[in-house]
C-alpha atoms as one frame of an Amber mdcrd trajectory, in Angstrom:
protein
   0.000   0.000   0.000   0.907   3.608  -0.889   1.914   6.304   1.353  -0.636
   9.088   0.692   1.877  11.296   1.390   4.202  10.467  -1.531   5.039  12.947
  -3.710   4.371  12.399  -7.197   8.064  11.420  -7.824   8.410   8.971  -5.371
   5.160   7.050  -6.666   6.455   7.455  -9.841   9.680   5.340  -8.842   7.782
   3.086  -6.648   5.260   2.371  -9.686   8.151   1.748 -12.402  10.356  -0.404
 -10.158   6.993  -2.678  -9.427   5.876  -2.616 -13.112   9.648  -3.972 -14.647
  11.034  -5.437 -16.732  12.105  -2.868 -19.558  13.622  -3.572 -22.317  17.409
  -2.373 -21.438  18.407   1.366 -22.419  21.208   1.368 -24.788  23.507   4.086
 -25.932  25.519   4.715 -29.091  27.599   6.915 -30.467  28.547   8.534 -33.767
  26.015   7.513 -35.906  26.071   9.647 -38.869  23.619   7.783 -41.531  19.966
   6.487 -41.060  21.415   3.099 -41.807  23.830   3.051 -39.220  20.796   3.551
 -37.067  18.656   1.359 -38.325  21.296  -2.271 -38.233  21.413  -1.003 -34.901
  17.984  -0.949 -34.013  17.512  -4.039 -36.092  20.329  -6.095 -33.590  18.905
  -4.713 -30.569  15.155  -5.655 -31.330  16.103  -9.500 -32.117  18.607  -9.852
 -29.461  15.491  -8.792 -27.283  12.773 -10.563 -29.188  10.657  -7.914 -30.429
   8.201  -7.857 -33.053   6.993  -5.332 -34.206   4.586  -4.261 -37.213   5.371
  -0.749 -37.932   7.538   2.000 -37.771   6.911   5.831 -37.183   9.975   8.583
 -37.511   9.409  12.317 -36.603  11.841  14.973 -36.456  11.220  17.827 -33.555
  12.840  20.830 -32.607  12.299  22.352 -29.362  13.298  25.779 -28.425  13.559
  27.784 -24.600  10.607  26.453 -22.092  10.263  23.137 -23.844   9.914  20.803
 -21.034   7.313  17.331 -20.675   6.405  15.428 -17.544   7.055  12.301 -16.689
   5.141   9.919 -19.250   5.775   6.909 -21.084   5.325   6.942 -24.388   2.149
   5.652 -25.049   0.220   6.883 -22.119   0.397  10.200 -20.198  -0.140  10.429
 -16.289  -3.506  11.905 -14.983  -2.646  13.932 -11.857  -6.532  13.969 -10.802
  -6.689   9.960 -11.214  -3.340   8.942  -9.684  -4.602  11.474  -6.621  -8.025
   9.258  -6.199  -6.169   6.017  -7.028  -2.763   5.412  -6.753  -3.414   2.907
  -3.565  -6.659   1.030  -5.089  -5.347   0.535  -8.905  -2.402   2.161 -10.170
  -2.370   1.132 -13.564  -5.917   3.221 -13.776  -3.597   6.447 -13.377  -1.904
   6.261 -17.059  -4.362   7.403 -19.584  -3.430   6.065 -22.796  -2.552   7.704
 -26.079  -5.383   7.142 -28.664  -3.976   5.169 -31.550  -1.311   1.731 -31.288
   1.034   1.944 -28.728   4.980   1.549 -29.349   7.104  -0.918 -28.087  10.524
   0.808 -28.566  11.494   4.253 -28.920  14.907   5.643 -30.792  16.306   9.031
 -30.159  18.560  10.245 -32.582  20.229  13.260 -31.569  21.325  16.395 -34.377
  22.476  18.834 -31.434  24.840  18.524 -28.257  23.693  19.664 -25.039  25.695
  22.919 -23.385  27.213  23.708 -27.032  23.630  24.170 -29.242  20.950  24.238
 -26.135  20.977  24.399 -22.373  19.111  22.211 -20.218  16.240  19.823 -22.168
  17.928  16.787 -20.378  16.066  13.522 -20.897  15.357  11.689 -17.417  14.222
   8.209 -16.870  12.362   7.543 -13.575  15.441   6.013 -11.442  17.108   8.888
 -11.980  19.270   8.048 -14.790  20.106  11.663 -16.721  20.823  11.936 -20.785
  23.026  14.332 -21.507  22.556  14.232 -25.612  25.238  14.698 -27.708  25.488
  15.316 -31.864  24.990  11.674 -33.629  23.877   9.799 -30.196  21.283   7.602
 -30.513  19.283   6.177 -27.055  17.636   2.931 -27.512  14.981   2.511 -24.639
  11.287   0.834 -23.952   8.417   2.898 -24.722   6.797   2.179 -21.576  10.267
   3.527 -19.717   9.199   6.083 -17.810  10.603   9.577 -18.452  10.628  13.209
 -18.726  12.323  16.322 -20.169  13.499  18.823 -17.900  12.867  22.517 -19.187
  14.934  23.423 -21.763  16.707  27.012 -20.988  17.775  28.400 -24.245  19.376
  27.094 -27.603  17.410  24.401 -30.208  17.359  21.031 -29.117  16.826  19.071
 -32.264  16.277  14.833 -33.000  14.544  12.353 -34.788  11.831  10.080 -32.479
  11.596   6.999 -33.847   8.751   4.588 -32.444   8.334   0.711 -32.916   4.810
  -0.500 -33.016
Protein backbone atom coordinates (compact mmCIF):
# COMPACT_ATOMS: atom_id res chain seq x y z
CA UNK A 1 0.00 0.00 0.00
CA UNK A 2 0.91 3.61 -0.89
CA UNK A 3 1.91 6.30 1.35
CA UNK A 4 -0.64 9.09 0.69
CA UNK A 5 1.88 11.30 1.39
CA UNK A 6 4.20 10.47 -1.53
CA UNK A 7 5.04 12.95 -3.71
CA UNK A 8 4.37 12.40 -7.20
CA UNK A 9 8.06 11.42 -7.82
CA UNK A 10 8.41 8.97 -5.37
CA UNK A 11 5.16 7.05 -6.67
CA UNK A 12 6.45 7.46 -9.84
CA UNK A 13 9.68 5.34 -8.84
CA UNK A 14 7.78 3.09 -6.65
CA UNK A 15 5.26 2.37 -9.69
CA UNK A 16 8.15 1.75 -12.40
CA UNK A 17 10.36 -0.40 -10.16
CA UNK A 18 6.99 -2.68 -9.43
CA UNK A 19 5.88 -2.62 -13.11
CA UNK A 20 9.65 -3.97 -14.65
CA UNK A 21 11.03 -5.44 -16.73
CA UNK A 22 12.10 -2.87 -19.56
CA UNK A 23 13.62 -3.57 -22.32
CA UNK A 24 17.41 -2.37 -21.44
CA UNK A 25 18.41 1.37 -22.42
CA UNK A 26 21.21 1.37 -24.79
CA UNK A 27 23.51 4.09 -25.93
CA UNK A 28 25.52 4.72 -29.09
CA UNK A 29 27.60 6.92 -30.47
CA UNK A 30 28.55 8.53 -33.77
CA UNK A 31 26.02 7.51 -35.91
CA UNK A 32 26.07 9.65 -38.87
CA UNK A 33 23.62 7.78 -41.53
CA UNK A 34 19.97 6.49 -41.06
CA UNK A 35 21.41 3.10 -41.81
CA UNK A 36 23.83 3.05 -39.22
CA UNK A 37 20.80 3.55 -37.07
CA UNK A 38 18.66 1.36 -38.33
CA UNK A 39 21.30 -2.27 -38.23
CA UNK A 40 21.41 -1.00 -34.90
CA UNK A 41 17.98 -0.95 -34.01
CA UNK A 42 17.51 -4.04 -36.09
CA UNK A 43 20.33 -6.10 -33.59
CA UNK A 44 18.91 -4.71 -30.57
CA UNK A 45 15.16 -5.65 -31.33
CA UNK A 46 16.10 -9.50 -32.12
CA UNK A 47 18.61 -9.85 -29.46
CA UNK A 48 15.49 -8.79 -27.28
CA UNK A 49 12.77 -10.56 -29.19
CA UNK A 50 10.66 -7.91 -30.43
CA UNK A 51 8.20 -7.86 -33.05
CA UNK A 52 6.99 -5.33 -34.21
CA UNK A 53 4.59 -4.26 -37.21
CA UNK A 54 5.37 -0.75 -37.93
CA UNK A 55 7.54 2.00 -37.77
CA UNK A 56 6.91 5.83 -37.18
CA UNK A 57 9.98 8.58 -37.51
CA UNK A 58 9.41 12.32 -36.60
CA UNK A 59 11.84 14.97 -36.46
CA UNK A 60 11.22 17.83 -33.56
CA UNK A 61 12.84 20.83 -32.61
CA UNK A 62 12.30 22.35 -29.36
CA UNK A 63 13.30 25.78 -28.42
CA UNK A 64 13.56 27.78 -24.60
CA UNK A 65 10.61 26.45 -22.09
CA UNK A 66 10.26 23.14 -23.84
CA UNK A 67 9.91 20.80 -21.03
CA UNK A 68 7.31 17.33 -20.67
CA UNK A 69 6.41 15.43 -17.54
CA UNK A 70 7.06 12.30 -16.69
CA UNK A 71 5.14 9.92 -19.25
CA UNK A 72 5.77 6.91 -21.08
CA UNK A 73 5.33 6.94 -24.39
CA UNK A 74 2.15 5.65 -25.05
CA UNK A 75 0.22 6.88 -22.12
CA UNK A 76 0.40 10.20 -20.20
CA UNK A 77 -0.14 10.43 -16.29
CA UNK A 78 -3.51 11.91 -14.98
CA UNK A 79 -2.65 13.93 -11.86
CA UNK A 80 -6.53 13.97 -10.80
CA UNK A 81 -6.69 9.96 -11.21
CA UNK A 82 -3.34 8.94 -9.68
CA UNK A 83 -4.60 11.47 -6.62
CA UNK A 84 -8.02 9.26 -6.20
CA UNK A 85 -6.17 6.02 -7.03
CA UNK A 86 -2.76 5.41 -6.75
CA UNK A 87 -3.41 2.91 -3.57
CA UNK A 88 -6.66 1.03 -5.09
CA UNK A 89 -5.35 0.54 -8.91
CA UNK A 90 -2.40 2.16 -10.17
CA UNK A 91 -2.37 1.13 -13.56
CA UNK A 92 -5.92 3.22 -13.78
CA UNK A 93 -3.60 6.45 -13.38
CA UNK A 94 -1.90 6.26 -17.06
CA UNK A 95 -4.36 7.40 -19.58
CA UNK A 96 -3.43 6.07 -22.80
CA UNK A 97 -2.55 7.70 -26.08
CA UNK A 98 -5.38 7.14 -28.66
CA UNK A 99 -3.98 5.17 -31.55
CA UNK A 100 -1.31 1.73 -31.29
CA UNK A 101 1.03 1.94 -28.73
CA UNK A 102 4.98 1.55 -29.35
CA UNK A 103 7.10 -0.92 -28.09
CA UNK A 104 10.52 0.81 -28.57
CA UNK A 105 11.49 4.25 -28.92
CA UNK A 106 14.91 5.64 -30.79
CA UNK A 107 16.31 9.03 -30.16
CA UNK A 108 18.56 10.25 -32.58
CA UNK A 109 20.23 13.26 -31.57
CA UNK A 110 21.33 16.39 -34.38
CA UNK A 111 22.48 18.83 -31.43
CA UNK A 112 24.84 18.52 -28.26
CA UNK A 113 23.69 19.66 -25.04
CA UNK A 114 25.70 22.92 -23.39
CA UNK A 115 27.21 23.71 -27.03
CA UNK A 116 23.63 24.17 -29.24
CA UNK A 117 20.95 24.24 -26.13
CA UNK A 118 20.98 24.40 -22.37
CA UNK A 119 19.11 22.21 -20.22
CA UNK A 120 16.24 19.82 -22.17
CA UNK A 121 17.93 16.79 -20.38
CA UNK A 122 16.07 13.52 -20.90
CA UNK A 123 15.36 11.69 -17.42
CA UNK A 124 14.22 8.21 -16.87
CA UNK A 125 12.36 7.54 -13.57
CA UNK A 126 15.44 6.01 -11.44
CA UNK A 127 17.11 8.89 -11.98
CA UNK A 128 19.27 8.05 -14.79
CA UNK A 129 20.11 11.66 -16.72
CA UNK A 130 20.82 11.94 -20.78
CA UNK A 131 23.03 14.33 -21.51
CA UNK A 132 22.56 14.23 -25.61
CA UNK A 133 25.24 14.70 -27.71
CA UNK A 134 25.49 15.32 -31.86
CA UNK A 135 24.99 11.67 -33.63
CA UNK A 136 23.88 9.80 -30.20
CA UNK A 137 21.28 7.60 -30.51
CA UNK A 138 19.28 6.18 -27.05
CA UNK A 139 17.64 2.93 -27.51
CA UNK A 140 14.98 2.51 -24.64
CA UNK A 141 11.29 0.83 -23.95
CA UNK A 142 8.42 2.90 -24.72
CA UNK A 143 6.80 2.18 -21.58
CA UNK A 144 10.27 3.53 -19.72
CA UNK A 145 9.20 6.08 -17.81
CA UNK A 146 10.60 9.58 -18.45
CA UNK A 147 10.63 13.21 -18.73
CA UNK A 148 12.32 16.32 -20.17
CA UNK A 149 13.50 18.82 -17.90
CA UNK A 150 12.87 22.52 -19.19
CA UNK A 151 14.93 23.42 -21.76
CA UNK A 152 16.71 27.01 -20.99
CA UNK A 153 17.77 28.40 -24.25
CA UNK A 154 19.38 27.09 -27.60
CA UNK A 155 17.41 24.40 -30.21
CA UNK A 156 17.36 21.03 -29.12
CA UNK A 157 16.83 19.07 -32.26
CA UNK A 158 16.28 14.83 -33.00
CA UNK A 159 14.54 12.35 -34.79
CA UNK A 160 11.83 10.08 -32.48
CA UNK A 161 11.60 7.00 -33.85
CA UNK A 162 8.75 4.59 -32.44
CA UNK A 163 8.33 0.71 -32.92
CA UNK A 164 4.81 -0.50 -33.02
Amino acid sequence: MLNKKQSLRDWIIEYAENNAPYLPRKHYSNIETREQLDEIVKKYLIHHNVIYKTITSSYREHGAGYKQRFHRDNFRLDKNLWRRLRDIDPQQCWVPFEGPHPQVSVLWYKTTYNIDFKGGVLEFWDGEKIYPRLNDIYIFDSNDIHCVNTQTSGERRFYLIKYY
